[in-house]
C-alpha positions in Angstrom: 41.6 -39.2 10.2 45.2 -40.8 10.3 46.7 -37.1 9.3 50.1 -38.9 8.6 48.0 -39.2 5.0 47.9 -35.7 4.7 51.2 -34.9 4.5 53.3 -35.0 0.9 55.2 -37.7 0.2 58.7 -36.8 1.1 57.7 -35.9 4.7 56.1 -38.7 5.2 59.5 -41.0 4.7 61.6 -38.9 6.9 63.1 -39.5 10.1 63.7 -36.6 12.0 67.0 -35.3 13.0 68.5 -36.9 15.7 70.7 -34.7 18.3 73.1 -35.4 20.3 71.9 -36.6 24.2 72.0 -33.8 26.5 73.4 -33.9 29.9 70.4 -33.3 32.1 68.4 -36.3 30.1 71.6 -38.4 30.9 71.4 -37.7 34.3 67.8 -38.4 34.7 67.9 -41.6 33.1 70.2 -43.6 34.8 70.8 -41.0 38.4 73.9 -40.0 37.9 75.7 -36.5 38.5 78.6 -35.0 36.8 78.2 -36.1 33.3 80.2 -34.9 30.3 79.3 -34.8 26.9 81.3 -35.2 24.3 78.6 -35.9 21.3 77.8 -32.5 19.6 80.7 -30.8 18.2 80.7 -27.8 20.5 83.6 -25.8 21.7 84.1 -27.2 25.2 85.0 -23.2 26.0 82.3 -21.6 25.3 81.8 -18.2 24.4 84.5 -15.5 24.8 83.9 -12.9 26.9 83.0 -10.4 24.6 80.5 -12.5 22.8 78.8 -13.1 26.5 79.0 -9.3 27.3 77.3 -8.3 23.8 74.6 -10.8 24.6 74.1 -9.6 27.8 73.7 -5.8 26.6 71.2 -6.9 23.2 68.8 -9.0 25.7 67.7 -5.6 27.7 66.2 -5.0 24.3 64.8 -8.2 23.5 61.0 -6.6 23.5 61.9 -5.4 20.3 61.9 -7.3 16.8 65.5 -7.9 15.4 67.3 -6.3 12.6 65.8 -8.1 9.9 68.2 -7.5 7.3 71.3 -8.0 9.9 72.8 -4.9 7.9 75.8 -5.2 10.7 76.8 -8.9 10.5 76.2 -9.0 7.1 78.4 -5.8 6.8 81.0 -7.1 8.4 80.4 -10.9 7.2 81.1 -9.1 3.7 83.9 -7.4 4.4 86.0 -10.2 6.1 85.1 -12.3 2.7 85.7 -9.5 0.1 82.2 -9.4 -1.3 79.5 -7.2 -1.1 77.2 -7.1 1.3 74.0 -8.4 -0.5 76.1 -11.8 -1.2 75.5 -12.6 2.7 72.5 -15.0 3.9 72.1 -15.0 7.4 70.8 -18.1 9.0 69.2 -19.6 12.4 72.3 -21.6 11.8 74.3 -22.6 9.0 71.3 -25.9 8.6 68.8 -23.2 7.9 70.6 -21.7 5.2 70.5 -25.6 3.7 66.9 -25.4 4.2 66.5 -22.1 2.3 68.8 -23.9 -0.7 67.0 -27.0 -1.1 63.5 -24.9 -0.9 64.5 -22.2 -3.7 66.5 -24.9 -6.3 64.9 -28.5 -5.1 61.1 -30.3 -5.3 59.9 -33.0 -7.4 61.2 -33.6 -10.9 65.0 -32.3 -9.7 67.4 -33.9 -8.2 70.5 -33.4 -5.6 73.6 -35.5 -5.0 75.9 -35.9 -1.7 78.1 -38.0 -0.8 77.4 -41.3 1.3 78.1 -40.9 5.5 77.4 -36.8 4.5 75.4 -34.4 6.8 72.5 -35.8 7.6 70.6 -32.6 7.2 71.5 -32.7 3.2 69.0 -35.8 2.7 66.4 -34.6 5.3 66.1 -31.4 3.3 66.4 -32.8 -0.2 63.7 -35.2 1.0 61.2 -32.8 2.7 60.9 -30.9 -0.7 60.0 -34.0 -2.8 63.2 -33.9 -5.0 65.5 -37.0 -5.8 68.5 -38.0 -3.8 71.4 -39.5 -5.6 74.2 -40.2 -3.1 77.6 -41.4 -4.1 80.0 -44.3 -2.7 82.1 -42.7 -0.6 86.0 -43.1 -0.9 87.3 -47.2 -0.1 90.4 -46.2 1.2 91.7 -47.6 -2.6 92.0 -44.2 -4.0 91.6 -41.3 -1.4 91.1 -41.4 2.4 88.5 -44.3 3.3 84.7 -42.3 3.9 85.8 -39.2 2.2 84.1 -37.9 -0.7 84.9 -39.2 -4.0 84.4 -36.5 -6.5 84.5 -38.5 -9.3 81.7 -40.7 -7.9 79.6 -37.7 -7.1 80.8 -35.8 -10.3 79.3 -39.3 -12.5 75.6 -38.8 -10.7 75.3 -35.2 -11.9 72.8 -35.3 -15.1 70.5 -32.9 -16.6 68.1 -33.4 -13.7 70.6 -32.0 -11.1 70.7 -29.0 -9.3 72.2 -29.0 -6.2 75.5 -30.7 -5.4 76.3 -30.9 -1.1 79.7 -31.1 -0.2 80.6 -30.7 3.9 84.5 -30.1 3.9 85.9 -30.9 6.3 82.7 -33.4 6.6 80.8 -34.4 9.3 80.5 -37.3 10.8 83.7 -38.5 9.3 86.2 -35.7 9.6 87.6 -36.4 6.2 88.5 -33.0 3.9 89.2 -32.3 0.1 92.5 -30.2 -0.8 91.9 -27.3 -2.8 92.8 -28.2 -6.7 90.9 -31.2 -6.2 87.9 -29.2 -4.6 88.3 -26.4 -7.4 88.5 -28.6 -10.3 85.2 -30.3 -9.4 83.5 -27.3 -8.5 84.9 -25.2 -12.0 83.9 -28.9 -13.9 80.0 -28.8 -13.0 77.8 -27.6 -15.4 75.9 -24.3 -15.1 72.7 -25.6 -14.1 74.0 -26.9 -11.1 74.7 -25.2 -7.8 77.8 -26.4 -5.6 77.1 -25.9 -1.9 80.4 -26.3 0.2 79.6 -26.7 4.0 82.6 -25.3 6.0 80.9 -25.6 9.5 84.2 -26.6 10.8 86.3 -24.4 8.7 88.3 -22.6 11.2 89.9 -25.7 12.9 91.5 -27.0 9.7 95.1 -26.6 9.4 95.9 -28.3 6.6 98.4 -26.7 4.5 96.1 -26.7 0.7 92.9 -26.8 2.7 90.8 -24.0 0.4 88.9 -20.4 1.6 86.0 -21.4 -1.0 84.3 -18.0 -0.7 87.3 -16.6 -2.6 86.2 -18.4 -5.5 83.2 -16.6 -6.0 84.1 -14.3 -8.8 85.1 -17.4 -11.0 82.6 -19.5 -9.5 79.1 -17.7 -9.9 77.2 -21.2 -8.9 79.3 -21.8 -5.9 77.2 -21.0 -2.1 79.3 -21.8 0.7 77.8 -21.8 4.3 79.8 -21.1 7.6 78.4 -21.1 11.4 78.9 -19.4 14.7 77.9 -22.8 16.5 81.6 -24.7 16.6 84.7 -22.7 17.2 82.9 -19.4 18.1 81.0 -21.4 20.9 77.6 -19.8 19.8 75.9 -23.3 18.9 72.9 -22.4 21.4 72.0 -19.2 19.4 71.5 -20.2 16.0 73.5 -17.5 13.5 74.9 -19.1 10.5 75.7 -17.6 7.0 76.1 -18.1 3.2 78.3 -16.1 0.8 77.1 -17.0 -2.5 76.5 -14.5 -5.9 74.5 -11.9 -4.8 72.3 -13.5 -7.7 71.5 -16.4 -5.4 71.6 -14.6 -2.1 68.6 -12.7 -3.5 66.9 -15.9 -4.4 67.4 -17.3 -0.6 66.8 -14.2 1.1 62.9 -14.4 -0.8 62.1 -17.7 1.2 64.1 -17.1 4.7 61.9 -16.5 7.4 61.5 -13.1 9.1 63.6 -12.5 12.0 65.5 -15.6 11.9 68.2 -14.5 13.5 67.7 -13.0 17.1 69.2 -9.7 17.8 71.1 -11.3 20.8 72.6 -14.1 18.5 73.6 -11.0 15.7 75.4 -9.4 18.9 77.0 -11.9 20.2 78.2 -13.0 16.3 79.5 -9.7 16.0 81.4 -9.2 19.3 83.1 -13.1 18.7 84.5 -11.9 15.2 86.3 -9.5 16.8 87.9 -11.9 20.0 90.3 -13.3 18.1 92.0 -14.3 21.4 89.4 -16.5 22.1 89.6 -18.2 18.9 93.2 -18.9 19.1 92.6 -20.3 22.3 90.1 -22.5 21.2 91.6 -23.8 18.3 95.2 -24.3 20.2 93.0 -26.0 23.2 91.3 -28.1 19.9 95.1 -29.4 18.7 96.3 -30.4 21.9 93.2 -32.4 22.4 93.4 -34.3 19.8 96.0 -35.2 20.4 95.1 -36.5 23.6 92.4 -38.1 22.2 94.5 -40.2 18.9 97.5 -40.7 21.0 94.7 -42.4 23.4 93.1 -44.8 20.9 96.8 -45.5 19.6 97.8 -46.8 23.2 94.5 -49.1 23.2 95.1 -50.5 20.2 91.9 -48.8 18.4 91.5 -47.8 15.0 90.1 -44.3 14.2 89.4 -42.1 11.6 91.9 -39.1 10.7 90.3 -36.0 11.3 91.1 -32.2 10.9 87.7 -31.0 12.8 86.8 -31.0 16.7 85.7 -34.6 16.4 87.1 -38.1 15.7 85.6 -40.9 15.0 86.5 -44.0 16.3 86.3 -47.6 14.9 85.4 -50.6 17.1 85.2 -53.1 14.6 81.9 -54.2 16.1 78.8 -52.9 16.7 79.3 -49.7 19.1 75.7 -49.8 20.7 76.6 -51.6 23.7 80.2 -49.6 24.0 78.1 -46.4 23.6 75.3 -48.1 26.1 77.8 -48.4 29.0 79.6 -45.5 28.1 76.5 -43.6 29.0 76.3 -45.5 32.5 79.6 -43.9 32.8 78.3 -40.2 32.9 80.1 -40.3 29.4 77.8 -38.6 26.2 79.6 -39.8 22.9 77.6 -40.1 19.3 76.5 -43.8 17.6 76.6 -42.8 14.1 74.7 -45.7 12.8 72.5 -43.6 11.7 74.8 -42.7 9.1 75.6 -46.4 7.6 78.5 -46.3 10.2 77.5 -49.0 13.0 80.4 -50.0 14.1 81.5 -46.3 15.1 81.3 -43.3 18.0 82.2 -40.0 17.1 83.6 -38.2 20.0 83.8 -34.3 20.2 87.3 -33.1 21.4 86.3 -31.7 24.7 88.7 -30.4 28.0 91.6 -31.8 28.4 90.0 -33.8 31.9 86.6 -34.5 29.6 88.8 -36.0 27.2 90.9 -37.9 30.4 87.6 -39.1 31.7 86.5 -40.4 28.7 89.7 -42.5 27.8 89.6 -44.1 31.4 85.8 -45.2 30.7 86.9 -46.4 27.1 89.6 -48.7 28.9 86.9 -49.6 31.7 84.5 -50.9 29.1 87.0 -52.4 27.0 88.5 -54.4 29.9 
């Protein structure tokens, strides 16, 4: 029985996600110690302290079953967006809420449109559910910032066949983000049958000036879901709690198909205690600035081109193919991502990590560039 015949047609095309490297498979591979890693997105800090000590207190009672409603994190979720508390969606991570949307509005006969280099979780899960992709050119540089979204692109692929329209702002790989008229006038322009979902899993590192809070749109915008995470500047990527604030309409609708439980009691504590260490936060976020800056005024000195980003990540351009540069990074003790996976071969991304992660890494770029 080749079982592989067995399963529906959109799984059987799929690759599977692809994560980032992690340290220990580094250092078995090629015997090396001290490796960094600088491919993932995470806060180089960590947790704050109080998200650590609320963990530590919720696993003496890990024999028992979650909260499976989250009633506290969605209360307080709620109340730091000004909505009610039955427009929250908790998630094992902001990618399962994505899951939970493509499995309540997507299958076959439907379709969904993203932009090209976008999350590569928006086509897995469009894909797994048998509905049609439709992904849009991505900016040239001609008329908005080169691999950002075009809106107008994505806005001339929505049809009466549509209903579900991904937008990751700021995006992922790219770092590339939409301003907030241009953002509002797409997502006021769509038709009712169509659901915007705006993925903000790096929202609180963006400084930008016009850079929107989308979940305040929600009273005008009754098709709008927008997803958040605990995994980036929180430091709780290891845990899995995500969210979406959406209509309490369509929070119902998700909350029918998410799974029992999906978010552990420890990872509800620990999201809890981090909303309220806003010290930590700052920190991370100031220790995010400074190293990019380290990191751009890095690739400016070597001559390299990159892409402007306003996330905890950069992408850099070679101008070649990076799979050797990433190849002998690796031999370095030095974890960046390839992106070719996203139509991007030429490229690493690179996570903005300690100020000496991000020291090491430069000196290993020069090495291998030399």
């Amino acid at each position: 029985m080749h079982y592989d015949e067995l399963a529906v047609a959109g799984v059987r095309a799929l690759h599977p996600y692809q994560p980032g490297m992690p340290i220990a498979e580094l250092e078995r591979r090629y015997g090396i110690r001290n490796a960094i890693k600088l491919a993932s997105n995470e806060n180089p800090l960590g947790p704050g302290s109080l998200a650590l000590a609320a963990a530590r207190q919720a696993l003496a009672d890990c024999a028992r079953y979650p909260e499976g409603s989250g009633y506290l994190l969605c209360a307080r979720l709620a109340n730091r967006h000004g909505v009610a508390s039955d427009a929250i969606t908790l998630g094992n991570g902001s990618n399962d809420v994505l899951d939970m949307i493509a499995r309540v509005f997507l299958g076959p006969g439907v379709e969904a449109v993203y932009s090209q280099y976008a999350f590569a979780v928006y086509p897995i899960a469009v894909q797994a559910v048998g509905a049609t992709a439709r992904v849009a050119p991505a900016h040239d540089g001609s008329r908005g910032p080169a691999y950002g979204h075009d809106l107008a692109a994505m806005r001339s692929l929505v049809g009466p066949l549509t209903r579900v329209v991904f937008i990751a702002n700021p995006n992922n790989p790219t770092g590339t983000w939409l301003g907030e008229q241009e953002l509002h006038d797409f997502v006021t322009g769509l038709p009712d049958h169509v659901v915007v979902v705006v993925d903000e899993a790096y929202f609180e590192y963006v400084t930008a000036a016009d850079y929107p809070d989308t979940p305040r749109w929600l009273a005008d915008c009754p098709n709008l879901i927008v997803t958040r995470t605990f995994s980036k500047a929180y430091g709780l990527a290891s845990l899995r709690a995500g969210y979406a604030v959406s209509a309490p309409e369509i929070a119902q609708l998700l909350n029918r198909v998410r799974h029992p439980f999906n978010v552990n009691s420890i990872a509800q504590a620990a999201a809890l205690a981090a909303l309220d260490d806003v010290a930590h936060l700052e920190k991370s976020l100031r220790l995010n600035r400074e190293g990019m800056e380290q990191l751009t005024s890095g690739f400016r000195r070597l001559g390299l081109n990159f892409i402007d980003s306003v996330g905890n990540f950069v992408v850099l351009d070679l101008g070649e193919a990076a799979a050797g540069m990433h190849e002998q990074l690796l031999r370095q003790g030095v974890i960046v991502r390839p992106i070719a996976n996203y139509g991007m071969p030429n490229h690493l991304r690179v996570t903005v990590g300690l100020p000496g992660e991000n020291a090491r890494f430069l000196e290993a770029l020069e090495q291998v560039l030399a």
